[in-house]
GUBADO-749298 format. One record per residue (C-alpha): residue in one letter; x, y, z. Coordinates in steps of 0.1 Angstrom, whole numbers, plus 2048, in hexadecimal, padded with zeros to 3 digits. Layout:
AXYZ...
This chain:
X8C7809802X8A280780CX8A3822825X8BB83A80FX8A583D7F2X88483D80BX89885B81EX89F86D7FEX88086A7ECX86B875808X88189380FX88389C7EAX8708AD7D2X8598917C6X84888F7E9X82C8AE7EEX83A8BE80EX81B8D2815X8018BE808X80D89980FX81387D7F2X82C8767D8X82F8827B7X82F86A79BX858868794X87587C797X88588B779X8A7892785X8BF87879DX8BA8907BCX8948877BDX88C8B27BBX87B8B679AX85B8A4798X84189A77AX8238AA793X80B88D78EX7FE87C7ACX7F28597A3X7DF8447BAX7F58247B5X8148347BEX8058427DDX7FC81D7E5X81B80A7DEX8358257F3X81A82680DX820803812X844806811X84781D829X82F80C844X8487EA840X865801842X855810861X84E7EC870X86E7DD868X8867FB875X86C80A890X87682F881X85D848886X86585C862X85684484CX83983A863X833864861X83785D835X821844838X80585184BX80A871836X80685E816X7E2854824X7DA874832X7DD88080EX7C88677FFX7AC869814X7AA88B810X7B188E7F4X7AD8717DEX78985F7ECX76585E7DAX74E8657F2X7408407E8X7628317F9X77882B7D9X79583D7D0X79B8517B4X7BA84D79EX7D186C795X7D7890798X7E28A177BX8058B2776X7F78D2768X7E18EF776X7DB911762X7EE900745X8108FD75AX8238DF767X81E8E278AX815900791X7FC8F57AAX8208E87BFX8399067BCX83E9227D2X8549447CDX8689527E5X85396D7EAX82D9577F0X84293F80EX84A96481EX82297281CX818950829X82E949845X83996A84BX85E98384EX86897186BX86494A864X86D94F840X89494684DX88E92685AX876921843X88B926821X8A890D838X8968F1839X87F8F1818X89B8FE802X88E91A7F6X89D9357E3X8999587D6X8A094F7AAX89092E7B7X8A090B7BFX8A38F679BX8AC90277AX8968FD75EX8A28E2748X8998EF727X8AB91572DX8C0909747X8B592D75BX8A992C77CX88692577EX87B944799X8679267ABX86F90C7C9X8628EB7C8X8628E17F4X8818C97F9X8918C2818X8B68B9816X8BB8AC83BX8B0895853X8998AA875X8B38A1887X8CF8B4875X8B88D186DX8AF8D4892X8D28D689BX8D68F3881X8B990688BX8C19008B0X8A18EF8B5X8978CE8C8X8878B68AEX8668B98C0X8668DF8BCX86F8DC89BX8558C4893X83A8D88A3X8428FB88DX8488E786CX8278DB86DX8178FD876X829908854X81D8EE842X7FC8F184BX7FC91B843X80D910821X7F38F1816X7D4909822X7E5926808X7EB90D7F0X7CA9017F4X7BA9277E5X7CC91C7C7X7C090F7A3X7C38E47ABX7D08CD78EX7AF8B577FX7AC899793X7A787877CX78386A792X788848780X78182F799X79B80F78FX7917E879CX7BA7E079EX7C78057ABX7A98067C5X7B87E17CEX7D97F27D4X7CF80C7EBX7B77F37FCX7DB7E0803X7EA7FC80FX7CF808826X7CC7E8833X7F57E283BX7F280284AX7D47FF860X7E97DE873X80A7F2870X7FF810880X7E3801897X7CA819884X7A3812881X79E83086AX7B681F84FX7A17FA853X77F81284CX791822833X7967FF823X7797F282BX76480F81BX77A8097F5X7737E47F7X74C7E77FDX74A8017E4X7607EC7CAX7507C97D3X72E7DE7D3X7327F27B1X74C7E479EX7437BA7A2X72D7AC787X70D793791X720777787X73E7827A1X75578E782X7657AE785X7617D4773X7817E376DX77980A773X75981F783X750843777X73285677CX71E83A789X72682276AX74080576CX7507F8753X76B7E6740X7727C4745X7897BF75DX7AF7B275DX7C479F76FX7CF7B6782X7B27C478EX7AC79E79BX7D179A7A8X7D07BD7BAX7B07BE7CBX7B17977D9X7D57AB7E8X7C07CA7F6X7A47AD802X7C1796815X7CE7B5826X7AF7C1830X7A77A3840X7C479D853X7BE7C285EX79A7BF869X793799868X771798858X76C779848X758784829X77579781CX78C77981EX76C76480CX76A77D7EDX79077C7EDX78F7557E6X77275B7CEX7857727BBX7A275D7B8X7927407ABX782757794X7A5764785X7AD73D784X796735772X797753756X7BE75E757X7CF73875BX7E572D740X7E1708742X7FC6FF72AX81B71573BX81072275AX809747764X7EF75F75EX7E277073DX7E0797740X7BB79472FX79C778738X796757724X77376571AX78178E714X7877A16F9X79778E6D9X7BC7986D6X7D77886BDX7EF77F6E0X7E477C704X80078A719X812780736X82379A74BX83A793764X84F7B8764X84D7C8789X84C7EF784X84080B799X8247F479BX8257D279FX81F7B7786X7FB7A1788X80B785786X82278C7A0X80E79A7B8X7F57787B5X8137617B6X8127707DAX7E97717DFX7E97497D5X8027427F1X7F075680AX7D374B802X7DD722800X7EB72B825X7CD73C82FX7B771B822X7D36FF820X7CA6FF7F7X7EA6EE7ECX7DC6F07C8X7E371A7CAX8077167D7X8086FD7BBX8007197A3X8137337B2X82F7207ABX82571D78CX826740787X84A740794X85472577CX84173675AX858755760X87B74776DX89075274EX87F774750X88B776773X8AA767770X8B078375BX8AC79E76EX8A179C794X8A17BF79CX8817C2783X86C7A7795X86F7B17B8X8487AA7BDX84C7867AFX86B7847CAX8547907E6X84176F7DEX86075A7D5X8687647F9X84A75B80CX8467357F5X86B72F800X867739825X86573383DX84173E83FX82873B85EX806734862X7F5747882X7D474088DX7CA7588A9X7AC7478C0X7997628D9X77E7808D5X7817928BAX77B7B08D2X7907A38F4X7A97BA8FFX7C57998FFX7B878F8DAX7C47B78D2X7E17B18DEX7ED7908D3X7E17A38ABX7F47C18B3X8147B18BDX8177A189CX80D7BE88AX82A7D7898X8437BA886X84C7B9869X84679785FX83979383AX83D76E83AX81C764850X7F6762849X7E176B864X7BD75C86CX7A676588AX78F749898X7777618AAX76F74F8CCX74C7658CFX73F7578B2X73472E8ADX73772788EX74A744881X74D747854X77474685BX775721863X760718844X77872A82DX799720843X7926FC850X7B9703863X7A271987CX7876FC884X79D6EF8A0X7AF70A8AEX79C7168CFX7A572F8E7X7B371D908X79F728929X78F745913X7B575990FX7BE7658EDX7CF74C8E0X7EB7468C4X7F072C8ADX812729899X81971287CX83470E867X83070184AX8146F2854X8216E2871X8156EF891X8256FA8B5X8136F68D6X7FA7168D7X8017318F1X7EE74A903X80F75D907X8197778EDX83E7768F5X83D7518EDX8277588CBX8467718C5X85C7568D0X84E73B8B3X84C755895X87775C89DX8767808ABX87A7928CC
């Protein structure tokens, strides 16, 4: 089912075939017809679900998506500061994108008589245009790029390998984004957001282990400074958005929720300790403002915000995730990280405050399920001892990294350093040296740890996969 609707959505209309990214949703069940809007939170969330679906099924299409995703946004979507802006508007020169469609006639004058064939085969495109327009029910005179096969089947219709087809499909799509290019852009929405800027941070930072990138964990890196350095209040306390140099807005819990994710991943991806420490400041923060003492869970607002006749709760997983949800998961991380029972405590709590909502209706809580998932295990703990810059210590990361294995925390003890900040924020690392100066791996389960090994087969072997 995953792979299905990953398949169609990123051959459909709703993904930008020349420029890279998704659209904001798809108005018909065949995922053509867009709404045009690119928004910075949906870019995050399907880049991280195509970087699991690449680690967990090792096929190359949706680490391509993925990587495309990113392309887009740091191109396209990055303050020069290091945050990331939060939309693209729909509409340019007072049409629904316009900016997007192409007539027949513009593919032919940009990729000329002779490729137009193949061309118009594998992006659908047609002379009246392919989709009709719902309100005449004529045909529209426009295409909107789809692609209704896998390269595979294409290839064998064009008579083409899949390498060679590869190779002049991206030669097209760069003549067709560098035309486009020329063209009037939608306004882009420079709003700087604390919980979307936490998203992307995630997603950067998933990516930057999946795919072994450095340019992903810089990427990450740059947002976080920039958000920790502009958008964090002397007392610690967060700003909810940044515009023009002026931050403002208190912030929410999910700007704490979603950036103490994006801070967690980052870590894991680059293993600096002070990004794991703000994490845990952050959280006791959001403890302390957004705890409901009486029935467990978070409030949407702060104890000291703005006065409102209810504080919500919300639980309801959407196209984004809820805050709740997503710290359910950051508490048990986090209590792993730094064996602080009282934060599994309250991420059950969490779980137990909304278990007739979820009851309910699963399918809308799939975040809180993630979490459900990880607290019911089985769950590791994996303490890697040995340079942070040895070649063995690389390899021991980047084998569990190519996995897919959600249900783990990951610490470094860095053996080059004596009394490294990881050990005073995760005591579990105190006592876990590298043996005879080799990269070494720690597994626990639950707590309860096997015999380290210098081996990575045998690290494999203890966390249940090949």
């Amino acid at each position: 089912m995953v792979e299905r609707t990953l398949d169609a959505m990123q051959r459909g209309g709703i993904y930008d075939h020349a420029g890279f990214g998704f659209h904001r949703y798809s108005t018909d069940s065949e995922w053509l017809v867009p709404h045009f809007e690119k928004m910075l939170c949906d870019q995050a969330m399907l880049a991280m679900a195509y970087t699991e679906s690449y680690q967990a099924t090792k096929k190359e299409e949706y680490g391509k998506t993925a990587r495309e995703i990113l392309t887009y946004v740091l191109r396209d979507m990055t303050a020069p500061e290091g945050g990331f802006y939060s939309a693209e508007d729909a509409d340019s020169e007072g049409r629904e994108g316009k900016f997007y469609l192409w007539t027949e006639e513009e593919v032919r004058q940009v990729v000329g008589k002779e490729e137009l064939d193949y061309v118009a085969k594998i992006f659908n495109i047609e002379k009246d245009g392919n989709f009709v327009e719902q309100a005449t029910g004529r045909s529209s005179g426009v295409n909107i790029l789809h692609i209704s096969k896998s390269l595979g089947e294409l290839a064998s219709d064009l008579n083409l390998s899949q390498y060679e087809l590869q190779k002049r499909l991206d030669v097209v799509r760069q003549r067709l984004f560098a035309h486009r290019e020329k063209r009037v852009h939608p306004m882009k929405d420079d709003k700087i957001l604390t919980d979307w800027n936490g998203l992307m941070i995630a997603a950067l930072g998933k990516a930057a282990q999946g795919f072994d990138e450095p340019e992903y964990a810089e990427a990450a890196r740059r947002a976080a400074d920039f958000i920790l350095g502009n958008m964090r209040k002397p007392d610690g306390r967060l700003w909810h958005r940044y515009r023009d140099g002026q931050a403002g807005v208190q912030a929410n819990l999910d700007d704490y929720a979603f950036l103490v994710w994006g801070l967690v991943e980052l870590y894991e991806a680059i293993f600096d300790a002070k990004y794991l420490k703000v994490a845990l400041e952050l959280t006791r923060d959001m403890l302390a403002h957004f705890w409901d003492a009486d029935t467990g869970g978070l409030y949407l607002t702060p104890d000291d915000g703005e006065s409102l006749l209810v504080r919500k709760k919300e639980i309801y997983d959407g196209a984004i995730p809820s805050g709740n949800s997503v710290a359910m998961l950051n508490l048990l991380r986090l209590g792993r990280m730094t064996a602080t029972l009282d934060w599994e405590e309250k991420a059950e709590g969490i779980g137990r405050a909304f278990s007739q909502n979820v009851k309910q209706l699963p399918s809308a809580h799939t975040q809180l399920m993630v979490a459900l998932d990880f607290g019911i295990g089985p769950c590791y703990e994996v303490v890697i001892a040995g340079s942070a810059h040895a070649e063995d210590t690389k390899v021991m990361v980047r084998a569990l990294r190519t996995r897919f294995l959600p249900n783990k925390v990951v610490l470094l003890n860095p053996a080059e350093q004596d009394s490294p900040e990881t050990a005073q924020l995760a005591a579990v690392t105190r006592h876990r040296p590298s043996i005879e100066g080799k990269a070494t791996a720690y597994v626990c389960l639950n707590y309860n740890c096997k015999l380290p090994t210098t081996d990575v087969r045998k690290m494999l072997e203890l966390l249940g996969v090949d």
